[in-house]
N, CA, C and O atoms as a GROMACS GRO file, in nm:
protein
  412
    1UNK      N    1   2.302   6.393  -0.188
    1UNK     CA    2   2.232   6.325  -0.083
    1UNK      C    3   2.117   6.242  -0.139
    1UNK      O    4   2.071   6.148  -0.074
    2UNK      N    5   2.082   6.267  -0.228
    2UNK     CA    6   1.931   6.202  -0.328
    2UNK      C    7   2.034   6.094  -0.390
    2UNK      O    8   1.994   5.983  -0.424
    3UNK      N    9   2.120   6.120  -0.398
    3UNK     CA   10   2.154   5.948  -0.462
    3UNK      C   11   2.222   5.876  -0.371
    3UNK      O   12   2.292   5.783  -0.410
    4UNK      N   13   2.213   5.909  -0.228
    4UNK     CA   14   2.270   5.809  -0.174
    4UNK      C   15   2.170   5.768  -0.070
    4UNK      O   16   2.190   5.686   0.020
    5UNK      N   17   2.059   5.838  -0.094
    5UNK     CA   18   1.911   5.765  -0.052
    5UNK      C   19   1.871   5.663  -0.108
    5UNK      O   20   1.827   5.566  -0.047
    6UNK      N   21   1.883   5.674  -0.251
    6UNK     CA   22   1.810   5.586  -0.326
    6UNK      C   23   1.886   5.473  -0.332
    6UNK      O   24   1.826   5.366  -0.338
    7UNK      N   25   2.078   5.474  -0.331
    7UNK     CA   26   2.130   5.364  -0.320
    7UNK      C   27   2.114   5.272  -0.180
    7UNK      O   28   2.144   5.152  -0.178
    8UNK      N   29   2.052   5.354  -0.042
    8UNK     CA   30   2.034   5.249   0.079
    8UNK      C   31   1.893   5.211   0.047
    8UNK      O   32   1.861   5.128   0.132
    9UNK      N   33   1.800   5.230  -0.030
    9UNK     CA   34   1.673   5.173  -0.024
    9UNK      C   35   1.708   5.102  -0.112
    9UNK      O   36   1.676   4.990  -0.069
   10UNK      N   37   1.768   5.083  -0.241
   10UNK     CA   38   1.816   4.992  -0.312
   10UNK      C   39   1.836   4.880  -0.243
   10UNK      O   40   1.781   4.770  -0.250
   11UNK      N   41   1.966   4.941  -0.143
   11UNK     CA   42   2.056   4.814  -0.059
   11UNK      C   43   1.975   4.742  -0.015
   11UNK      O   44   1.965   4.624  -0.049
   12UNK      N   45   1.890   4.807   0.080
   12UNK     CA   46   1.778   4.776   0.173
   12UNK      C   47   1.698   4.663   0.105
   12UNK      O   48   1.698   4.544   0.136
   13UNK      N   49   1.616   4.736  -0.011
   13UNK     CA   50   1.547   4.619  -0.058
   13UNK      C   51   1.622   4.475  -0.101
   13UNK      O   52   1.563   4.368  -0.088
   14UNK      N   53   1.742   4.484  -0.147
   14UNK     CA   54   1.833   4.381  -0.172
   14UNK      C   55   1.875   4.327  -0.040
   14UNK      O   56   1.960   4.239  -0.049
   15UNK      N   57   1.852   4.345   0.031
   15UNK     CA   58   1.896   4.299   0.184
   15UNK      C   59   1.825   4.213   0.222
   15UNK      O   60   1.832   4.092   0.245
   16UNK      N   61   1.718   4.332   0.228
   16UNK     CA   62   1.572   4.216   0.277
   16UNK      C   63   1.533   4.086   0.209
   16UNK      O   64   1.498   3.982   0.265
   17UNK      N   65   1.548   4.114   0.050
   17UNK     CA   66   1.496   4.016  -0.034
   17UNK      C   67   1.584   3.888  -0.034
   17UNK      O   68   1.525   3.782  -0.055
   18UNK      N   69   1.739   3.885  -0.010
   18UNK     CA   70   1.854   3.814   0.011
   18UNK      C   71   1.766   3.747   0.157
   18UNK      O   72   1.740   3.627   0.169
   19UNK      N   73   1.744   3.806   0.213
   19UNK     CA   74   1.763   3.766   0.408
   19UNK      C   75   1.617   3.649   0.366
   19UNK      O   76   1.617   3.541   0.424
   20UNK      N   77   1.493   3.682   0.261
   20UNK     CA   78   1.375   3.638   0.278
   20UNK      C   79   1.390   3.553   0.169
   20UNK      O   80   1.281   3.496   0.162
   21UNK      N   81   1.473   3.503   0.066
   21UNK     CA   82   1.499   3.378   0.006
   21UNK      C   83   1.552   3.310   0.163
   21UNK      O   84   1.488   3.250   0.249
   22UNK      N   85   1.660   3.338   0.156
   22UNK     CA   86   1.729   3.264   0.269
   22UNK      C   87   1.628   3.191   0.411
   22UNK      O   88   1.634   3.076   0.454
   23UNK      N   89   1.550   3.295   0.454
   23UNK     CA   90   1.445   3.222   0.566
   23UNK      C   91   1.388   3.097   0.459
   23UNK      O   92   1.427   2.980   0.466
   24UNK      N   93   1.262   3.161   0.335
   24UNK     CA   94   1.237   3.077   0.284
   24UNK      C   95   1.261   2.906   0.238
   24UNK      O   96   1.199   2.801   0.254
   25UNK      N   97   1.383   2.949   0.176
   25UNK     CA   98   1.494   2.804   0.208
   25UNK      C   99   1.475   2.695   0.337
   25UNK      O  100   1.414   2.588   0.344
   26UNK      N  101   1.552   2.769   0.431
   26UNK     CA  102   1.593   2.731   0.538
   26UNK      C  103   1.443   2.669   0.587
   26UNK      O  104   1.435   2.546   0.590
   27UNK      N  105   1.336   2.739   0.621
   27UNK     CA  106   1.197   2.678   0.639
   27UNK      C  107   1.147   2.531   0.551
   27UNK      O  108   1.106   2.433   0.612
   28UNK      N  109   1.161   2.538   0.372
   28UNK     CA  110   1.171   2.454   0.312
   28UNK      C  111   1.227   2.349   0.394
   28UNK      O  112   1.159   2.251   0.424
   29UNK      N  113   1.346   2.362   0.433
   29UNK     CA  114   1.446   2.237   0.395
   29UNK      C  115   1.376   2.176   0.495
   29UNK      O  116   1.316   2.074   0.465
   30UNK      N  117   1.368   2.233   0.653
   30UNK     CA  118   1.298   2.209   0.800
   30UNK      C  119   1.190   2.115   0.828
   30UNK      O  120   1.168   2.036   0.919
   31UNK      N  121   1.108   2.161   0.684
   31UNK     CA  122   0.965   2.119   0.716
   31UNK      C  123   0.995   1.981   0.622
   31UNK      O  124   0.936   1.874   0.638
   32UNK      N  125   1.120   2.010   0.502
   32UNK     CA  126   1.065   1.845   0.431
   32UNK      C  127   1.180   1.731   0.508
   32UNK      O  128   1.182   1.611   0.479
   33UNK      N  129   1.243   1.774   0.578
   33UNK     CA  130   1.340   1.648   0.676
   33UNK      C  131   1.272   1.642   0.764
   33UNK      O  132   1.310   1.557   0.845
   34UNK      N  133   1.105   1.737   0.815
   34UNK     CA  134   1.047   1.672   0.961
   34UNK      C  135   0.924   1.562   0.841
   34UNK      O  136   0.880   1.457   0.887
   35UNK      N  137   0.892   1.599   0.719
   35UNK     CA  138   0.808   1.497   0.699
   35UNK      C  139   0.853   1.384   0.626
   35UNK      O  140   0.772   1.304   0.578
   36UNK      N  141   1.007   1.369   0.611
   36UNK     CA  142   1.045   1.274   0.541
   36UNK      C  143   1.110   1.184   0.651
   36UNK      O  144   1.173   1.090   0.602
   37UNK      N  145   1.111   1.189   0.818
   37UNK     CA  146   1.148   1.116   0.870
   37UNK      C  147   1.017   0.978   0.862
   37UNK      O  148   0.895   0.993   0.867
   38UNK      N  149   1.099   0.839   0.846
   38UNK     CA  150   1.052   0.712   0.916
   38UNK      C  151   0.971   0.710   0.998
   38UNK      O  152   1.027   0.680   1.103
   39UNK      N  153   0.864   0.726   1.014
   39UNK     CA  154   0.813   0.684   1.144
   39UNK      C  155   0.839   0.514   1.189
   39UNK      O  156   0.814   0.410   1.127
   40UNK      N  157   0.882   0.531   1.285
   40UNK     CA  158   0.882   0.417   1.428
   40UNK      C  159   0.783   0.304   1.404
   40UNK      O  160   0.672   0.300   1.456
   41UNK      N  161   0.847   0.180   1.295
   41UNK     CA  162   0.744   0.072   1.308
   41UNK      C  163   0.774   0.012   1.420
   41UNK      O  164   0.877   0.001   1.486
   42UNK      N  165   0.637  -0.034   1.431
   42UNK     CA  166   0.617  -0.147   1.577
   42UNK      C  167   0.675  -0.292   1.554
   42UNK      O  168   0.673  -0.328   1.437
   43UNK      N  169   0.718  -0.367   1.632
   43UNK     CA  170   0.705  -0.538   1.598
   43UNK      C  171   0.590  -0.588   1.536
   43UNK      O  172   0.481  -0.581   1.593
   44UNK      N  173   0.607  -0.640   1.417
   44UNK     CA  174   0.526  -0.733   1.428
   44UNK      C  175   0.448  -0.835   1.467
   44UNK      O  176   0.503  -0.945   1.459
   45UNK      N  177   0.294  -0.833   1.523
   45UNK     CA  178   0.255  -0.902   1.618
   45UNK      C  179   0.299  -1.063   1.530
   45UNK      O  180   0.274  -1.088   1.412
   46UNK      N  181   0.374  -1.159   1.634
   46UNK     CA  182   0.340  -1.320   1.559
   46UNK      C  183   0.253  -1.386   1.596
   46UNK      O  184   0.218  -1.383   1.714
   47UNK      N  185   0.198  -1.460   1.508
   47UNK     CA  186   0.067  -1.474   1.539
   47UNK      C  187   0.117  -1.635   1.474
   47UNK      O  188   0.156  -1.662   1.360
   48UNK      N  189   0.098  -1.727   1.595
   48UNK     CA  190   0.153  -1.855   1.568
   48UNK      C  191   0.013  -1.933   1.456
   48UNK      O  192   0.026  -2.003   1.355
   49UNK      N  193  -0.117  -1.883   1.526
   49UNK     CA  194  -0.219  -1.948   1.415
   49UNK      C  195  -0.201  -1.933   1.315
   49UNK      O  196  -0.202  -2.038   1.251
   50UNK      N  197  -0.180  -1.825   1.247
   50UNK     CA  198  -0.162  -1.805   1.131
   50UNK      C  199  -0.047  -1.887   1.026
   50UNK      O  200  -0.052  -1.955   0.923
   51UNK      N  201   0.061  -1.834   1.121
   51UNK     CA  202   0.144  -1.948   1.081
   51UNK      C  203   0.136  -2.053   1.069
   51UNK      O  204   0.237  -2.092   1.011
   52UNK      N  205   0.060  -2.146   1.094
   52UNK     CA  206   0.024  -2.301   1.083
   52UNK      C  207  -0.051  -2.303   1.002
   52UNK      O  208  -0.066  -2.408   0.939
   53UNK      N  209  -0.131  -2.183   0.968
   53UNK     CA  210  -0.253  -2.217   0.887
   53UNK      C  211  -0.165  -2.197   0.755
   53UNK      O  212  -0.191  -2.256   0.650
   54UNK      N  213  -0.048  -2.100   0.772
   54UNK     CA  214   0.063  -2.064   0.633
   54UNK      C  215   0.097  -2.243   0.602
   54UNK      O  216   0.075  -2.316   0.506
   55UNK      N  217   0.143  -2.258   0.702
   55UNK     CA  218   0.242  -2.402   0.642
   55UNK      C  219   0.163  -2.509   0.586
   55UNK      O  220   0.201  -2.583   0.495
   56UNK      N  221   0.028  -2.516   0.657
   56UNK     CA  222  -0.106  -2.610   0.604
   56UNK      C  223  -0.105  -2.583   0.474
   56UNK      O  224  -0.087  -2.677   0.396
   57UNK      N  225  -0.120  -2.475   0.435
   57UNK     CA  226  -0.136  -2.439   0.258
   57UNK      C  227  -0.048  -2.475   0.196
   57UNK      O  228  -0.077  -2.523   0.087
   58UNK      N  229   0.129  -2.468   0.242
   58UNK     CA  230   0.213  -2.493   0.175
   58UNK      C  231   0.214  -2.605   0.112
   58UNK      O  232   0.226  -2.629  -0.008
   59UNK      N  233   0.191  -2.710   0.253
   59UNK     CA  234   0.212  -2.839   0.243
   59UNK      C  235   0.065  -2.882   0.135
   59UNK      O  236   0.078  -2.961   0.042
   60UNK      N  237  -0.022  -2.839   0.158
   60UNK     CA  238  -0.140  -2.902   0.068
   60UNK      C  239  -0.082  -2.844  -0.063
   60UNK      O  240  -0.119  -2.928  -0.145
   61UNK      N  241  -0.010  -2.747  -0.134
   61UNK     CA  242  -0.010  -2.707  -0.209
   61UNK      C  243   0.084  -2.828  -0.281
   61UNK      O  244   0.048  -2.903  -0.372
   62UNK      N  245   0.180  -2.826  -0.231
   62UNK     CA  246   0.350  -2.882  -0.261
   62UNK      C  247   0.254  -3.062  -0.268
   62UNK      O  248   0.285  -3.128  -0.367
   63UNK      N  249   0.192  -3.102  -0.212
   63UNK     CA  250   0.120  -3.274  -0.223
   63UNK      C  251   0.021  -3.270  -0.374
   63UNK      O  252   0.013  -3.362  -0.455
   64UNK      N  253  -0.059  -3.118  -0.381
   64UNK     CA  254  -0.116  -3.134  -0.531
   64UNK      C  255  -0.065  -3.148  -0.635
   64UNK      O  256  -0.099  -3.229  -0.721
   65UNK      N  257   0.053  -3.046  -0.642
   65UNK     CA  258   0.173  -3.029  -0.744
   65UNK      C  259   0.237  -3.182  -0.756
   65UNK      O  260   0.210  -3.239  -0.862
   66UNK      N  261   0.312  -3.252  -0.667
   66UNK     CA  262   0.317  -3.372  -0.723
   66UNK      C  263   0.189  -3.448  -0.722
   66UNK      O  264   0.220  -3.561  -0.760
   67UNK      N  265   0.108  -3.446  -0.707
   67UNK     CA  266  -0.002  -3.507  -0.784
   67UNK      C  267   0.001  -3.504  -0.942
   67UNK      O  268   0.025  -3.601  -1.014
   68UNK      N  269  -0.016  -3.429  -0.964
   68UNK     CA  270   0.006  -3.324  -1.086
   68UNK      C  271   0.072  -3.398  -1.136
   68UNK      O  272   0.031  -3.488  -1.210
   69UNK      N  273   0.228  -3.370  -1.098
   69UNK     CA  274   0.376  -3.406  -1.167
   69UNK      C  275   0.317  -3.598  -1.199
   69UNK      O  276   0.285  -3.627  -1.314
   70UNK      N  277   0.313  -3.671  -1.123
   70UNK     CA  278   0.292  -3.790  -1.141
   70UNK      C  279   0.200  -3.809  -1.229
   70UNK      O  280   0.233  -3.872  -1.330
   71UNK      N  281   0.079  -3.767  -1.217
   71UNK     CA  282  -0.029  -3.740  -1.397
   71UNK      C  283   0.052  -3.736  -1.475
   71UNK      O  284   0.088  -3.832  -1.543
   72UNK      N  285   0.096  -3.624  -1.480
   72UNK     CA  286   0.169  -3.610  -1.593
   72UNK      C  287   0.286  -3.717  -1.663
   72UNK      O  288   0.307  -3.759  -1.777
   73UNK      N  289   0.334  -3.732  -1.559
   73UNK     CA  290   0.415  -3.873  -1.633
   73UNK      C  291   0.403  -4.000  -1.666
   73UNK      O  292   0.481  -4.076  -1.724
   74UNK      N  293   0.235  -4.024  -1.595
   74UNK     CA  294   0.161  -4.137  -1.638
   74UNK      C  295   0.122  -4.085  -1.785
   74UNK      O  296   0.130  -4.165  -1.877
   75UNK      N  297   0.096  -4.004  -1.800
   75UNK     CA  298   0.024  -3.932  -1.894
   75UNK      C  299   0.156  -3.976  -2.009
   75UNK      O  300   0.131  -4.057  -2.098
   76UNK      N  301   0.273  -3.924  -1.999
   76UNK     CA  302   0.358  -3.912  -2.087
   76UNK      C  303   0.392  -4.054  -2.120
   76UNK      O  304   0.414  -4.097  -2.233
   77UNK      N  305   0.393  -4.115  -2.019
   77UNK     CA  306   0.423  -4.285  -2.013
   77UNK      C  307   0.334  -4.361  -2.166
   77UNK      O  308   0.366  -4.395  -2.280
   78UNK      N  309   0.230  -4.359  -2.093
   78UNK     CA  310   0.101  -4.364  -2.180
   78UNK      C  311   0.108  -4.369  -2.348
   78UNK      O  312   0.092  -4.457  -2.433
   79UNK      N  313   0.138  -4.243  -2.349
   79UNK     CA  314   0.133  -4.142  -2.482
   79UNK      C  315   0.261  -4.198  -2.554
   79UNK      O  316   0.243  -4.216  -2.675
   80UNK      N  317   0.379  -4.229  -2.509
   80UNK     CA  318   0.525  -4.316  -2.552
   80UNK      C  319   0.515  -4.423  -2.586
   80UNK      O  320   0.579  -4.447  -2.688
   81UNK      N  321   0.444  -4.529  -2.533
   81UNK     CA  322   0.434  -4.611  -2.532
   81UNK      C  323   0.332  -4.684  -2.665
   81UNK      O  324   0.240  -4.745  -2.610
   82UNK      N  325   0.322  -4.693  -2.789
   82UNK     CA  326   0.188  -4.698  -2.894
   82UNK      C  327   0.147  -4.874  -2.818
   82UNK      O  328   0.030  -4.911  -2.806
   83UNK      N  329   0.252  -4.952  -2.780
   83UNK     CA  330   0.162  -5.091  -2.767
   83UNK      C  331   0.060  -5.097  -2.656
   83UNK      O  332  -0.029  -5.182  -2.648
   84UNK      N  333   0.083  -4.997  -2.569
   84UNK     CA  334   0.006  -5.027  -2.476
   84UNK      C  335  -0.183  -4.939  -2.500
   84UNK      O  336  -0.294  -4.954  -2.450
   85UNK      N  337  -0.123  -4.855  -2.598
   85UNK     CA  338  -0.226  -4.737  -2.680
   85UNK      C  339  -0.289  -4.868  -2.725
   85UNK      O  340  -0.392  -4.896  -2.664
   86UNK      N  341  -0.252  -4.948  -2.813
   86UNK     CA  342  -0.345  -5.037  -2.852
   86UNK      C  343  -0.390  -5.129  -2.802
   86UNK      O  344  -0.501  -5.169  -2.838
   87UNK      N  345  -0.327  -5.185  -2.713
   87UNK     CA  346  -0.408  -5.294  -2.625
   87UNK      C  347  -0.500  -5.204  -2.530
   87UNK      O  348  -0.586  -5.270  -2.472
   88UNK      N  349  -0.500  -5.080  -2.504
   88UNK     CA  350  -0.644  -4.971  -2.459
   88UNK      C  351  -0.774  -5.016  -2.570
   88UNK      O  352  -0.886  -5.066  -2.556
   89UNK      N  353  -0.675  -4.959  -2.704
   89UNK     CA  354  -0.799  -4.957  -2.784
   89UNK      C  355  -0.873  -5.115  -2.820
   89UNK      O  356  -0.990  -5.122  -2.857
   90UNK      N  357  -0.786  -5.235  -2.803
   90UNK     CA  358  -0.823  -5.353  -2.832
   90UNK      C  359  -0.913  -5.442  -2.677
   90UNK      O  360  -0.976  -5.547  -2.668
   91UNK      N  361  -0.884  -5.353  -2.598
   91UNK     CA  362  -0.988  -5.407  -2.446
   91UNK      C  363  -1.156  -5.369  -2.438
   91UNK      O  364  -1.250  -5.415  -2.373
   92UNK      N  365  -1.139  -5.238  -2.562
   92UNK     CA  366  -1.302  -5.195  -2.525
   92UNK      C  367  -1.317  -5.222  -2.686
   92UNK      O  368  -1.257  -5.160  -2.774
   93UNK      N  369  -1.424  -5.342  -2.706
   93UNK     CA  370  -1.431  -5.434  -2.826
   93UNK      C  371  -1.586  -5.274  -2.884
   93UNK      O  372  -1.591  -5.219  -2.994
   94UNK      N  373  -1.657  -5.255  -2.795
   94UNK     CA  374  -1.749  -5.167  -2.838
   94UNK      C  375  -1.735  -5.038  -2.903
   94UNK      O  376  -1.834  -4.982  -2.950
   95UNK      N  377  -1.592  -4.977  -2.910
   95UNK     CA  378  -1.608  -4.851  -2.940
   95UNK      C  379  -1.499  -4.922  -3.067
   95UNK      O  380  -1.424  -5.019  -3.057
   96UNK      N  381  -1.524  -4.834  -3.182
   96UNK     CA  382  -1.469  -4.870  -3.336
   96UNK      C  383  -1.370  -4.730  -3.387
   96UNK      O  384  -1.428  -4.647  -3.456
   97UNK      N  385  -1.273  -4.714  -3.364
   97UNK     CA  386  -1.231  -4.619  -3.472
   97UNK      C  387  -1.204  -4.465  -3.366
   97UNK      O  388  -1.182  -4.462  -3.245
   98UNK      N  389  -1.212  -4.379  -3.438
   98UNK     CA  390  -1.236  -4.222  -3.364
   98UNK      C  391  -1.380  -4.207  -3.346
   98UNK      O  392  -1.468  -4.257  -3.416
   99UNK      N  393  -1.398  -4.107  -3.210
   99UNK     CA  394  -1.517  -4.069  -3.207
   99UNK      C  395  -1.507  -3.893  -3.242
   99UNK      O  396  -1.417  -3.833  -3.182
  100UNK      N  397  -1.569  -3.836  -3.307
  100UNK     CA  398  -1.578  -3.674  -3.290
  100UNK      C  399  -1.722  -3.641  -3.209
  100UNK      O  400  -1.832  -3.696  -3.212
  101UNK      N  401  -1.670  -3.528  -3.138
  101UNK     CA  402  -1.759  -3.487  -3.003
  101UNK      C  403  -1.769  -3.344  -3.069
  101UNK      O  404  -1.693  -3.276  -3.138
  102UNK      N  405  -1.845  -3.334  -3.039
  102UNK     CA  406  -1.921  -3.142  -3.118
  102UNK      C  407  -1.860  -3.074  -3.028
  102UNK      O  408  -1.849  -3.114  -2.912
  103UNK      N  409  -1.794  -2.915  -3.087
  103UNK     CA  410  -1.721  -2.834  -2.992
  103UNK      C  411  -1.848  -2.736  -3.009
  103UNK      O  412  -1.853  -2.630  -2.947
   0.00000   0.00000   0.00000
């Protein structure tokens, strides 16, 4: 009879401890699918000012850039060209040669 006490408190404790992983678990899983749901975004308010004030920038942006672009190809024009380099340097009779400017 003494060993078949000790084998139901055995059981017992193996019962319980089986049954209290298992809650454990099951609680786990509960609590991280209620905090891993999405919450419910709203619409985005549109906000037409803004938007105009977006496209204002675009457009000022996209008019500098070819600004830019056109420099630049005056620039390159310029720089290709050596006859016109010298009739620069042959219009201003006052300046002689290179100048060096202190860095």
């Amino acid at each position: 009879m003494n060993e078949t006490l000790v084998f139901a408190q055995v059981m017992t404790v193996i019962v319980i401890s089986t049954a209290a992983f298992l809650a454990i678990g099951l609680v786990t899983r509960i609590l991280w699918r209620r905090g891993s749901v999405m919450p419910i975004r709203r619409e985005a308010h549109y906000d037409q000012e803004r938007q105009q004030r977006l496209e204002m920038a675009v457009d000022t942006i996209a008019i500098e850039v070819e600004r830019i672009s056109e420099a630049q190809r005056f620039m390159v024009g310029l720089l290709s060209d050596p006859a016109s380099a010298r009739q620069a340097d042959l219009a201003s009779p006052g300046r002689v040669g290179r100048v060096n400017t202190p860095h």
